[in-house]
N, C-alpha and C positions, 0 to 999 in steps of 0.2 A: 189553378190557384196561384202558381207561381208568377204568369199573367198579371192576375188581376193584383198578389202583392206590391209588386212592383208600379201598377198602376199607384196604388192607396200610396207607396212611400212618395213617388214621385209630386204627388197632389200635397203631401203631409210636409215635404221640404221646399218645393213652390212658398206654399202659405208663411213658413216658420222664417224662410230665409228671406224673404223680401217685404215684412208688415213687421208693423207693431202689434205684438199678440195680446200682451194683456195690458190693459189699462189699469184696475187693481187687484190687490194680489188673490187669491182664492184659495189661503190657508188660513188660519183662525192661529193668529199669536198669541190670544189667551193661554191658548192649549201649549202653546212653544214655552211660554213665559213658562207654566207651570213645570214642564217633562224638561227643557235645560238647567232650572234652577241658577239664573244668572247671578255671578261677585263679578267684584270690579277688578278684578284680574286677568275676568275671559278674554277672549280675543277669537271673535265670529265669525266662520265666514258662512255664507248663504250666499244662494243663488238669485241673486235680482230679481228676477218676475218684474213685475211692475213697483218696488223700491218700499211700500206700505211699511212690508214687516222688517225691512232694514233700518228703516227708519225705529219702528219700534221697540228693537232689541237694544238701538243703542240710548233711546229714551228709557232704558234699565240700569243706567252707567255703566256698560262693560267698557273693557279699557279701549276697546277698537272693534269695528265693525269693517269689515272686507266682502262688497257685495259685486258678484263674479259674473258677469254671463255673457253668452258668447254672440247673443243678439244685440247688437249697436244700440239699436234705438230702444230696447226697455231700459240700459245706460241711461240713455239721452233723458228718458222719462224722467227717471230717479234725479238727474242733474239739474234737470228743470225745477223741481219739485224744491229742491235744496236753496237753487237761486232766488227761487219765489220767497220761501221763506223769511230769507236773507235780507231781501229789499222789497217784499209788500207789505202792506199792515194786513193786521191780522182778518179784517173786510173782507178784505179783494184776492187775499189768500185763501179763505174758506171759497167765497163765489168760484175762484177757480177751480180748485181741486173738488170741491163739498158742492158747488153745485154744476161742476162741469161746465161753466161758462162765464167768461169775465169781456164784457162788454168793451172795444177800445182795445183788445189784447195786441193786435199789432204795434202802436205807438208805445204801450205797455212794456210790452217784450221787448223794443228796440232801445228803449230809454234805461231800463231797470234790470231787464234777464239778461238778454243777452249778451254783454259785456262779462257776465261770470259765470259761463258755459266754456266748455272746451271747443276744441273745433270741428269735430262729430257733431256732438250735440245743437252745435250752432248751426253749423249748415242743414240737418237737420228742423230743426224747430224753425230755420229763414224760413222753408217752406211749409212748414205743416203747423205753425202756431193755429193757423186759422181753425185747426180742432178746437179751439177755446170760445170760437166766435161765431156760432150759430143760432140762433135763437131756436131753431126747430129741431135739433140735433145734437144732445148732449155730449163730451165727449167721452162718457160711459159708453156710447154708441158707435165711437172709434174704433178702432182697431179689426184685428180680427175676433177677438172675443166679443168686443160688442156689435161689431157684425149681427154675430147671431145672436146676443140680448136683444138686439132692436127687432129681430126677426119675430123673436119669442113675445116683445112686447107688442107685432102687428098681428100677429095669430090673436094674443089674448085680446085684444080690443075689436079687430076687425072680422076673425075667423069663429073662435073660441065665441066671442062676445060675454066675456066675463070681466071687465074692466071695473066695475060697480063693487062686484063680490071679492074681487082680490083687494082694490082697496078697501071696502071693510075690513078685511083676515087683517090687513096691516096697522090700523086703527083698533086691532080687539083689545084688550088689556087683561083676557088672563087667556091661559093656554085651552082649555076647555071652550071657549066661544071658537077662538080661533083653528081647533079641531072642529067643531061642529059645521061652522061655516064651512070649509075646506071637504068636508067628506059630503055636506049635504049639498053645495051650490057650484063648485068648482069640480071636483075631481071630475066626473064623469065627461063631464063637457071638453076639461082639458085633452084628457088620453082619447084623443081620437083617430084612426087611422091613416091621417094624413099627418098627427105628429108625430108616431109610431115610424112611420115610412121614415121621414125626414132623419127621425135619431140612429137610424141604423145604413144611413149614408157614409162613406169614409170622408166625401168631401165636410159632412156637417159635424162629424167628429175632427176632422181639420180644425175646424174656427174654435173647439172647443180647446185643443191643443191636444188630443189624445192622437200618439201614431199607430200605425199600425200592430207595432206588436204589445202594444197595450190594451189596444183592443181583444190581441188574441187572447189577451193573461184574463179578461172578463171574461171572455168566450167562454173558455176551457174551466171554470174555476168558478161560476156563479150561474145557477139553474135561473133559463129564461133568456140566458144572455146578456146584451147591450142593454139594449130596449128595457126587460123590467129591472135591472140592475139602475139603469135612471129614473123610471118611475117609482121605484122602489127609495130609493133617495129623497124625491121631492116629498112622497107621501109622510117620509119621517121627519123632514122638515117644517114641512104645513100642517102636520097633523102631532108633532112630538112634542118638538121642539117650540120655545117662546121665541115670535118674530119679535119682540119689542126693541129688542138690542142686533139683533140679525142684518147688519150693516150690507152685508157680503149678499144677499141675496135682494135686500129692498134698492140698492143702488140699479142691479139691473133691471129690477119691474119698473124703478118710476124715473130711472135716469139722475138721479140727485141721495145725496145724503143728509140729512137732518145733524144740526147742531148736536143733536143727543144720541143719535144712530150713525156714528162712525167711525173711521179706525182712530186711535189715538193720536197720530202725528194733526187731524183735522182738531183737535179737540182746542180750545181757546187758553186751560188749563195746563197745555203742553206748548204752546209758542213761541214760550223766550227760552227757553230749553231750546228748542229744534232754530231758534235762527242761532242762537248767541255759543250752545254747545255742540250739540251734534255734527255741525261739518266738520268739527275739528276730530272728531272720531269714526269718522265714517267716512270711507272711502272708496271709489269705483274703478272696474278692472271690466276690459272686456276681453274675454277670454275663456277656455275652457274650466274646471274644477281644477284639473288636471294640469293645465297648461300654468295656472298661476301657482298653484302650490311647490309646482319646482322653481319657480322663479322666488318666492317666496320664502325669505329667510328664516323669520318670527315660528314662533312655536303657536300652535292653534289649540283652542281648550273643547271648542264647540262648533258643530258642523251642522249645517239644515240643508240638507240635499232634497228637498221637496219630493217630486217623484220620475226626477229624471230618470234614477239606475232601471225605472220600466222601459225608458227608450230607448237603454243599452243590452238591455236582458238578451236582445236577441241575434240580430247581427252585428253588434258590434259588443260582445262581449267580450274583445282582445281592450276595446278604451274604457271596458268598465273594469277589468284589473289593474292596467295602469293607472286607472282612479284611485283605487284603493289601495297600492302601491301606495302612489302620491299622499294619499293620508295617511297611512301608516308610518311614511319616515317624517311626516312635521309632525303631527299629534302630540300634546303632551301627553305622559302619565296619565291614562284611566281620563283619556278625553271621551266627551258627551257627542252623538250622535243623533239625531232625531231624521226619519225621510219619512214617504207616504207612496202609498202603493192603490192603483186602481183594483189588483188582484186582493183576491185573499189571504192569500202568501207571495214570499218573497223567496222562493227556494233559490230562485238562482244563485243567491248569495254563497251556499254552501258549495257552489261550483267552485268561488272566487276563491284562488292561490295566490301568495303574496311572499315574495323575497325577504326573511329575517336573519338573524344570524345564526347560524346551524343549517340554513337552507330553506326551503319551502316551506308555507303553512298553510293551511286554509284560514282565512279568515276568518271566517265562524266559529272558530276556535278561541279566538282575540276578542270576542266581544261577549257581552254581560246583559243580557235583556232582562228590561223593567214590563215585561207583558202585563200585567199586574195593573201597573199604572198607564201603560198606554191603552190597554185596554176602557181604562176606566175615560182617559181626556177623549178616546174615538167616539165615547158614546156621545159625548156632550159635543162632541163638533159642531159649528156655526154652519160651515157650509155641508159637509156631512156628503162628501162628491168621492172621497175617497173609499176603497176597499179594505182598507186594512192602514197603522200606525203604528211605526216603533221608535221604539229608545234604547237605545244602547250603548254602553261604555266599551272603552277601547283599549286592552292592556299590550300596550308598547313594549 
């Protein structure tokens, strides 16, 4: 076992350290929007992913948005994303991002982005703009996470052969059709034991971004394992849940987002906001959680740590105290917390000990959960990938 861990890590930091992992983000901001309760006081930071919901928190007015992470090129993303804005019309803005391809992007990029990129980002994007430029190859289909979207979109078409019945589910108009479709002409075909095999591979849990010891936290922690712990998800997606607004999921069946199916930074209604306001409150850092908050002078109100502390849970639980260290002495007063957990729980937290005045605490001590309420935004989750959701305030 200790073998084969080391394999799975090794495969899991290959992938994470040398790719662009996600192209968009795979949290549901609704739910953020609602569990932080943003004024224009806050001042945000969150972990980049792919830049969606940084973008979106500061299309709330907070006073400042701080998006952290320690991959270069999800950076680069978010950068792109900001330049684009900034200098394309709102056209050839949505084509790029909303439908993953904007025709001419090289001359494009050379004339109009490029110039207001950093130098990452630029060197960068010199060579990989041509993600924007394929006519057969969305750049949904980029990355390492679209990697495996496009996988999952040649099983459905070519393996599965359900390509007909899923666009229907996505054209139903109330949740009752789109349940019946989904349980009569889809499920059975989909869960087949060649996709079974695939989902409990570490290399194809890689492309999804789960490591290893997040996998263990499913293992141990939800009857069935990996495998129905994911089919368990999709069936409450397709079968619960209304796809009509489910952005996060129809991007990777059909490779594009609809004018009316996507995140808000795509949305036509948010564009002179996001070229003419938002760079000026939003900001990018690449670096650790950790590494910026001691750099970091400002006092912070609200933190969205997605579901990294799963990727620290285990062997590196000495950088997930010093995390929380680090948030502890910026934090303001009875600051807001929100993360997401593959597992069911999140015990390890009760391990984390933290330097105050008088000496040592536990953490979990310091903080105030809204179970209540997170329980209630986990249900309604968009993408619905997650095990468990909290909220929690932080008394400094």
């Amino acid at each position: 076992m200790a073998i084969l861990d080391w394999i799975s890590g090794r495969v899991f930091t290959f992938v994470h350290g040398n790719n662009l992992v996600y192209n968009t983000c795979w949290e549901d901001p609704r739910l953020d929007r609602e569990a932080l309760a943003f004024g224009p006081s806050d001042n945000v930071v969150v972990i980049t992913s792919a830049g969606c919901n940084a973008i979106d928190y500061t299309l709330t007015g907070v006073n400042h948005v701080y998006a952290v992470d320690m991959n270069p090129r999800q950076n680069a993303l978010l950068e792109l994303k900001l330049a684009a804005a900034r200098n394309l019309e709102y056209g050839d803005f949505f084509r790029m991002f909303g439908e993953g391809r904007l025709p001419g992007i090289r001359s494009i990029y050379e004339q109009k982005l490029r110039p207001g990129l950093s130098d990452w980002p630029r060197d960068y994007w010199d060579r990989w703009i041509k993600f924007f430029d394929n006519p057969r190859k969305s750049f949904y289909y980029r990355g390492t996470s679209g990697a495996f979207a496009r996988l999952i979109r040649l099983y459905i078409d070519r393996i599965a052969k359900i390509r007909p019945q899923v666009d229907a589910i996505l054209k139903t108009e109330s949740l009752e059709e789109q349940r019946a479709i989904y349980r009569r002409e889809v499920r059975d075909k989909l869960w087949s034991r060649k996709l079974r095999f695939a989902l409990n591979r570490d290399t194809t849990l890689s492309l999804l971004g789960v490591p290893p010891a997040q996998r263990r936290q499913i293992e141990n922690q939800y009857d069935g394992g990996i495998v129905q712990y994911v089919q368990d998800c999709v069936d409450t997606v397709f079968g619960e849940l209304p796809l009509s607004d489910n952005y996060f999921w129809r991007v990777y069946i059909t490779g594009r987002y609809t004018r009316t199916c996507c995140p808000e930074y795509l949305k036509e209604s948010n564009f002179e906001a996001l070229r003419s306001d938002v760079p000026d409150r939003l900001s990018v850092h690449t670096d650790s959680v950790q590494g910026f908050l001691k750099k970091h002078e400002g006092p912070v109100s609200r933190f969205v740590l997605l579901d990294h502390m799963d990727w620290l849970s285990d062997r590196f639980f000495p950088l997930l105290e010093a995390e929380w260290q680090a948030i502890v002495e910026r934090a303001t007063p009875n600051a807001r917390l929100i993360w997401r957990s593959g597992g069911l729980r999140t015990d390890f937290i009760d391990r984390v000990q933290v330097r105050v005045i008088g000496g040592m605490r536990p953490v979990s001590s310091m903080l105030t959960y809204h179970s209540d309420l997170a329980n209630d935004l986990h249900r309604r989750d968009r993408v619905h990938t997650y095990g468990s959701f909290y909220i929690a305030d932080l008394a400094t």
